[in-house]
C-alpha positions in Angstrom: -35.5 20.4 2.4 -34.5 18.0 -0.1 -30.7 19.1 0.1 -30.7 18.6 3.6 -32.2 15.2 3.5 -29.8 14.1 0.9 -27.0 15.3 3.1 -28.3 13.8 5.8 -27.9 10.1 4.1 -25.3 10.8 2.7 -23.3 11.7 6.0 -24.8 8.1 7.1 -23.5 6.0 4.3 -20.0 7.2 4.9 -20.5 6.9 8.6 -19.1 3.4 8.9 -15.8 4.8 8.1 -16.2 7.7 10.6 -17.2 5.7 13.5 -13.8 3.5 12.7 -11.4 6.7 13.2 -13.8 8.0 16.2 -13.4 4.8 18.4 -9.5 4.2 16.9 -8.7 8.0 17.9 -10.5 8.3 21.3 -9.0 4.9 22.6 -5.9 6.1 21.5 -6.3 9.3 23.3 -7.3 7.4 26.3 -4.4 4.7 26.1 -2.2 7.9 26.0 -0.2 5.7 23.0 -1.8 5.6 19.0 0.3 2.2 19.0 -1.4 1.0 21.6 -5.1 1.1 20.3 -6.2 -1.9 18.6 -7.3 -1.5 15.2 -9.2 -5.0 14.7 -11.8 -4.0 17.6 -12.0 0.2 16.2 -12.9 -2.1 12.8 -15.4 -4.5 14.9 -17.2 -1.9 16.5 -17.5 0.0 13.1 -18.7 -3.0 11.3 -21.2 -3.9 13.8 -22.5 -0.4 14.2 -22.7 -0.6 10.2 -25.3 -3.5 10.3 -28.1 -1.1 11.5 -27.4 1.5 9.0 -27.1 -0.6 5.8 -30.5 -0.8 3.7 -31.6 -4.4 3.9 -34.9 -5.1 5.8 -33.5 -8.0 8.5 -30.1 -8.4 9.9 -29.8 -11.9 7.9 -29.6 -9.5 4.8 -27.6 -6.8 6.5 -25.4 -9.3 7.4 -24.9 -10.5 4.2 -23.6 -7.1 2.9 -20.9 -7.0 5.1 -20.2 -10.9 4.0 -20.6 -10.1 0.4 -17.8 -7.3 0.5 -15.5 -9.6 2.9 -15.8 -12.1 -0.1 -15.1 -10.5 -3.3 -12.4 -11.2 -5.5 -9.9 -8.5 -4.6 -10.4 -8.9 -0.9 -9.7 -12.8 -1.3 -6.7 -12.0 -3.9 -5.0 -9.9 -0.9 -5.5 -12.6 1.5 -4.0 -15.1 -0.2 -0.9 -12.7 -0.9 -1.0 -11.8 2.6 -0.4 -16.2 3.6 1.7 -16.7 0.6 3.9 -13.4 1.8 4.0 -14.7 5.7 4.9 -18.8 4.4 7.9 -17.7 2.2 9.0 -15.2 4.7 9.4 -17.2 7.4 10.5 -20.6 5.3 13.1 -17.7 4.2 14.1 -16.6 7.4 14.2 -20.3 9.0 16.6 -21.3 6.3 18.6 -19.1 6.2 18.0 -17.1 2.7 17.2 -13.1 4.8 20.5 -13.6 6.5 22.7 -14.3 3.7 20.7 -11.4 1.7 21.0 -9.0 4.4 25.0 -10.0 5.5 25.7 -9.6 1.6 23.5 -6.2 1.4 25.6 -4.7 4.0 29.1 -6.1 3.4 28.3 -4.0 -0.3 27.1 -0.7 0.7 28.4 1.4 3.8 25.9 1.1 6.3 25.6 5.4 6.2 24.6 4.8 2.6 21.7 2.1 3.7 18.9 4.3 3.5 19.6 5.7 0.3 20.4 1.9 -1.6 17.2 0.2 0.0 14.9 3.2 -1.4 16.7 3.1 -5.2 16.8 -0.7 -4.6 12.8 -0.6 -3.6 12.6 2.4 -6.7 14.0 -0.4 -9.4 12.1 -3.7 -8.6 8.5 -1.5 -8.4 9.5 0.1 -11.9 10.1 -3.1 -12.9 7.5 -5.5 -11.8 4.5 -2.7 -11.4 3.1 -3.6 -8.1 3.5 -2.2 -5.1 2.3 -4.7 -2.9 5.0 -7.6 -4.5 8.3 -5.4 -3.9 7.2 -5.3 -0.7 6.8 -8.3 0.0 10.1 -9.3 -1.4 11.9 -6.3 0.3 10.4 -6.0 4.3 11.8 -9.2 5.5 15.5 -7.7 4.3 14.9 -4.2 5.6 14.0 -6.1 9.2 17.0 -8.4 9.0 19.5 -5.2 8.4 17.5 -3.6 11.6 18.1 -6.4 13.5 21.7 -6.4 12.6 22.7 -2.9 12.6 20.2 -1.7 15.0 18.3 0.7 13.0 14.9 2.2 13.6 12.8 -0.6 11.8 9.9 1.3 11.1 12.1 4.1 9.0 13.5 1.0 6.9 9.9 -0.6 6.1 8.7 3.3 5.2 11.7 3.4 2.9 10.9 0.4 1.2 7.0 1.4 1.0 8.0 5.0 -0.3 10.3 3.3 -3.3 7.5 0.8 -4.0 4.8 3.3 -5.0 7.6 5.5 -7.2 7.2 2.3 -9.5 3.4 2.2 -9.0 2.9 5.2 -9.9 5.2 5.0 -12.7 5.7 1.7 -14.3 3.9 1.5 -17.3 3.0 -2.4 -16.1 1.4 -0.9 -12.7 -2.4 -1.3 -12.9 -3.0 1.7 -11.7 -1.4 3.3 -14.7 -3.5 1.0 -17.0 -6.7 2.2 -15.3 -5.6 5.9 -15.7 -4.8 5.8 -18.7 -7.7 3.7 -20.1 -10.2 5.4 -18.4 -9.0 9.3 -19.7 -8.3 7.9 -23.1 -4.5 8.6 -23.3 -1.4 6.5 -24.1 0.5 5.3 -21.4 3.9 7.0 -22.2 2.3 10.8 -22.5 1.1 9.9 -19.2 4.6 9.0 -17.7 5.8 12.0 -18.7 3.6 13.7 -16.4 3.9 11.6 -13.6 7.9 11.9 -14.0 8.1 15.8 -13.7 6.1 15.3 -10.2 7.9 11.9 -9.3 11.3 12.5 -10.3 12.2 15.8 -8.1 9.8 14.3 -5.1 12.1 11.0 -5.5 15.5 13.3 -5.5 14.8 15.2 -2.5 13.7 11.6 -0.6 17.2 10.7 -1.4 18.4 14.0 -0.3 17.1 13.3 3.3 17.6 9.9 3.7 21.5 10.8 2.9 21.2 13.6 5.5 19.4 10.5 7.9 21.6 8.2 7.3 24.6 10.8 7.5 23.7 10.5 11.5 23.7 6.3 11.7 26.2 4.3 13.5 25.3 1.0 12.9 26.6 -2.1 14.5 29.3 -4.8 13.4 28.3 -7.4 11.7 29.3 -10.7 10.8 30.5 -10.7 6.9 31.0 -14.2 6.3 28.7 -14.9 3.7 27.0 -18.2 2.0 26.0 -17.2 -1.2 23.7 -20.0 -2.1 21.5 -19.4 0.1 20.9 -15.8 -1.4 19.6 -18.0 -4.5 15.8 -17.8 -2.8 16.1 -13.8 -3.1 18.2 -13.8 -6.4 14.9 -15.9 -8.2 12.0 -13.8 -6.2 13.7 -10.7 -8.0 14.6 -12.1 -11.2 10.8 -13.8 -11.6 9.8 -10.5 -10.1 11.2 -8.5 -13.2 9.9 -11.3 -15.3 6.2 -10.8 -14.7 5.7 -13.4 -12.8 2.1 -13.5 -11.1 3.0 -12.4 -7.1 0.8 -15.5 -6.0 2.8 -17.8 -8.2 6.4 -16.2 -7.2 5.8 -16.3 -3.4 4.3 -19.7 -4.2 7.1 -21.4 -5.8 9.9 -18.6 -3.6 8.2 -20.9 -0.4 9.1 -24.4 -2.3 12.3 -23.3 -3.4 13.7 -22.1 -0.1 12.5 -24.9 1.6 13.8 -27.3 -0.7 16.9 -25.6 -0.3 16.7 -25.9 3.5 16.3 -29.8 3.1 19.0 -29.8 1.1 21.3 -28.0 3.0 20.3 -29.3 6.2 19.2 -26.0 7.6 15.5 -27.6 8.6 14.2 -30.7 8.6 10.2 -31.3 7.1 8.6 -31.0 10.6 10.5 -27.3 10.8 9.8 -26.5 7.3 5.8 -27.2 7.9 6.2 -25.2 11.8 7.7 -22.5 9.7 5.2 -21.8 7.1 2.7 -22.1 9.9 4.5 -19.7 12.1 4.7 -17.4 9.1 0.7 -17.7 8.5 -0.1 -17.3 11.8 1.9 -14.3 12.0 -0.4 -12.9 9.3 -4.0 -13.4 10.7 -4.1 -9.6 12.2 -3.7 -8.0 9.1 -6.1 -10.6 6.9 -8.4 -10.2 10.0 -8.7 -6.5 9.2 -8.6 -6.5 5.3 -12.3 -8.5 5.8 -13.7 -6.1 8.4 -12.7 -2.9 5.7 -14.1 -4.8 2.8 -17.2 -5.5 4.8 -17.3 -1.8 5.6 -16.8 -0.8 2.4 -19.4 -2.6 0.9 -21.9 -1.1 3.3 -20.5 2.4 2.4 -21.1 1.3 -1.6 -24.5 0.0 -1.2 -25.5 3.3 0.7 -24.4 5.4 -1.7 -21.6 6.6 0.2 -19.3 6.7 -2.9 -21.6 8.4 -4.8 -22.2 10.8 -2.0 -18.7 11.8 -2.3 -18.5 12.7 -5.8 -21.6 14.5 -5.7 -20.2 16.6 -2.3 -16.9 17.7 -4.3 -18.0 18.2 -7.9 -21.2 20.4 -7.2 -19.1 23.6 -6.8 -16.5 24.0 -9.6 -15.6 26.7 -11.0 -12.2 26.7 -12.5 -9.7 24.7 -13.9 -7.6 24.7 -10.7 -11.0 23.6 -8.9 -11.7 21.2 -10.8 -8.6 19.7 -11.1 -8.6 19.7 -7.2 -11.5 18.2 -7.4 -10.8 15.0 -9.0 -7.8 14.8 -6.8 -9.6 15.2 -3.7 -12.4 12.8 -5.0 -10.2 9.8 -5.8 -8.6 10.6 -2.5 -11.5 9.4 -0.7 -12.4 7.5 -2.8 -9.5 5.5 -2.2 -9.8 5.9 1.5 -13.0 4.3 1.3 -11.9 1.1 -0.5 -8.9 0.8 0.1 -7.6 -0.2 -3.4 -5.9 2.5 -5.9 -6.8 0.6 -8.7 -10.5 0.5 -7.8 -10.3 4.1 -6.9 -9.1 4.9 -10.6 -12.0 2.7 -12.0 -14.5 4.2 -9.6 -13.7 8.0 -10.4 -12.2 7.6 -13.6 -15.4 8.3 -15.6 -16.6 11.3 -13.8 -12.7 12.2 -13.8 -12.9 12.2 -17.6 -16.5 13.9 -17.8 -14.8 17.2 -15.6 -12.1 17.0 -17.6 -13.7 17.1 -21.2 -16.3 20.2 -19.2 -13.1 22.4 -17.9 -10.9 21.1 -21.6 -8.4 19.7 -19.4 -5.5 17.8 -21.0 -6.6 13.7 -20.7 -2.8 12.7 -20.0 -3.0 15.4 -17.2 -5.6 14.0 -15.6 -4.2 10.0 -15.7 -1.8 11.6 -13.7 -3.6 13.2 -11.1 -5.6 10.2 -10.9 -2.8 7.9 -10.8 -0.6 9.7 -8.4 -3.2 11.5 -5.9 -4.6 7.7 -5.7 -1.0 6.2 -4.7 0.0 8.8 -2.2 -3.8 8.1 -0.4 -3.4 4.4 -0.5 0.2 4.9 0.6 -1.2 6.5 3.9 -3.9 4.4 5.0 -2.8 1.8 7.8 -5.8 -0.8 6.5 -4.1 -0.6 2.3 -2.8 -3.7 1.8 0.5 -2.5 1.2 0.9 -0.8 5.0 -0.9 -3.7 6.5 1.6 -6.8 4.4 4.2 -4.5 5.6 3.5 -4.7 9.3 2.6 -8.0 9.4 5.9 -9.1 8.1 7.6 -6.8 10.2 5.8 -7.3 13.3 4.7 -3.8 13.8 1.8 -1.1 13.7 1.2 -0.2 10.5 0.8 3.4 11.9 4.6 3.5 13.1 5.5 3.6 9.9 3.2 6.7 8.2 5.3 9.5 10.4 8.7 7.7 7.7 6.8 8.2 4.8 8.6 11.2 3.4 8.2 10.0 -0.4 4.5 10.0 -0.8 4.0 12.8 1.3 6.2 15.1 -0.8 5.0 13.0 -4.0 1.4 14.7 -2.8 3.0 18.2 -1.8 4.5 18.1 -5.6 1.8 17.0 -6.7 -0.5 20.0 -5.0 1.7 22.5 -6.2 1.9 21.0 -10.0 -1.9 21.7 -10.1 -1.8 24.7 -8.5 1.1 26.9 -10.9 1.7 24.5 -13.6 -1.1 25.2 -15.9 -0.9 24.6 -19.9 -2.8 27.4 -22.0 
């Protein structure tokens, strides 16, 4: 009786979540489109429904659960990166900066090739700066400008710059995630990256391998090649403060000033045009940061229930193996993930249990950094409400679940990633 009742609420403190996909996959069904569905309401509806459940005694305090997880730091954080991200975009675009950058991208590289340089281009800046959410950023308003100008399926671009962008999460030794891994298992970072390359390295070389067979098939449109370099000098500074370690509020921050200043200067806007720009671009924004606050609200519900806890109770109660259990930290930083929507916090979250299983089952600690590490970027790679799907579509103007079906790096980053656990075992 006691198992059942602890099942019982523990079903309900992950429900939030459940009722969100229910009411998001039966309109869809009903609209007869998955694009068409509207993911702010599916949240609404879930975050409502999650004021009854959540253990406060009146809806002032119930309320103030859902306020409490809207607010905290990491929710604001990608807020802020999400008006930064939409002011220098469009600032960028309205001076002239994405043009130049994309004119100059195509007039170097064979448009059949175009798939293939923006993934090793979106590969490079992640390795280098360690954060998924800034190369992409920096890279979507390009990939839409060579769309626009070659005609090419938009949401395959922004997937190829969302799959290079968590081959350097998942890599660079500057990523937080692989600080969290590797802190929480007690391992150095570099024993760790050679783990994560043996899955990520052949996962990243047949990506390429498609993409050339994709892009094989293109015909792209002619372009205009005449070129103003200087005002490529916006792009040229986001990449090089980028690979700096510049903090990604402070580079799109000073990116904005910099190509509007340039604008002044060059006569490509005027004040008024520069503020209705960076307004424009803000604006353009509020659907995604509208749905980054339901989700944290959500989530903290889910945390205060015990939803998380719930989880890793659910997948560690039955292991048996070292396969199992390495399964089972996969699968629990998995959902994990999918129920805060932050890799990072995932890690953190799991990473103590992670390290408890591994010490039981005498599992290597660098081999577990990279199952957490890499199992917690292919989820958060998936989920249309991450940060990185949601910046992505709001710069690009789309659903953030037309780009999941192009995702062909993380999902064979998670097939390899399967399969290492399953035959590659160390005696």
């Amino acid at each position: 009786m006691e198992e059942k009742i602890k099942g019982k609420q523990g079903l309900i403190s992950v429900s939030p979540m459940l009722v969100f996909l229910a009411v998001y996959t039966s309109s869809s069904i009903v609209a007869g489109d998955f694009y068409a569905a509207s993911i702010i309401v599916s949240f609404l509806i879930a975050c409502l429904y999650s004021i009854f459940i959540v253990k406060e005694k009146n809806i002032e305090s119930r309320f103030a659960v859902l306020a409490r997880g809207a607010a905290k730091e990491d929710i604001m954080t990608m807020v802020f990166i999400f008006i930064l991200a939409g002011a220098f975009a469009s600032t960028a675009k309205q001076m002239g900066a994405i043009d130049a950058t994309v004119t100059m991208t195509l007039s170097l590289m064979p448009i059949k090739m175009m798939l293939c340089g923006l993934f090793i281009a979106s590969c490079f800046v992640s390795l280098s700066i360690g954060t998924s959410v800034g190369t992409i950023a920096a890279l979507t308003p390009i990939a839409c400008g060579i769309a626009e100008k070659t005609g090419q399926n938009l949401p395959l671009l922004i997937a190829v710059i969302v799959g290079g962008a968590y081959f350097g999460d998942n890599l660079s030794i500057i990523s937080d995630t692989t600080i969290m891994a590797t802190k929480t298992q007690g391992c150095k970072m570099k024993d760790k990256f050679r783990y994560n390359l043996k899955i990520a390295l052949p996962a990243a070389i047949i990506t390429l391998i498609l993409y050339l067979i994709e892009g094989s098939e293109v015909a792209g449109n002619e372009i205009n090649r005449e070129i103003n370099y200087l005002l490529i000098i916006p792009y040229i500074y986001i990449i090089v403060a980028a690979l700096c370690g510049m903090n990604v509020m402070m580079l799109l921050s000073s990116g904005t000033i910099l190509a509007g200043v340039m604008g002044l200067s060059f006569g490509k806007l005027s004040l008024y045009e520069w503020s209705t720009a960076m307004n424009n671009g803000i604006l353009g924004m509020g659907e995604l940061i509208i749905v980054t606050l339901l989700a944290g609200g959500i989530i903290e519900v889910m945390r205060k229930n015990g939803g998380i806890e719930y989880l890793k109770t659910m997948l560690t109660r039955k292991i048996k193996s070292k396969t199992g259990a390495e399964i089972s930290i996969a699968g629990l930083v998995i959902l994990t993930d999918f129920c805060t929507a932050n890799n990072t916090i995932a890690i953190l979250t799991t990473g103590p249990l992670a390290k408890e299983i591994s010490s039981h089952y005498k599992i290597d600690p660098k081999r577990t950094a990279s199952i957490l590490d890499t199992f917690s970027c292919f989820a958060q790679s998936i989920i249309p409400y991450g940060a990185q799907l949601l910046i992505a579509g709001g710069l690009a103007c789309i659903n953030p679940l037309e780009v999941i079906p192009y995702l062909y790096y993380p999902f064979i980053l998670g097939t390899f990633a399967f399969l290492y656990i399953i035959f590659k075992h160390e005696q």
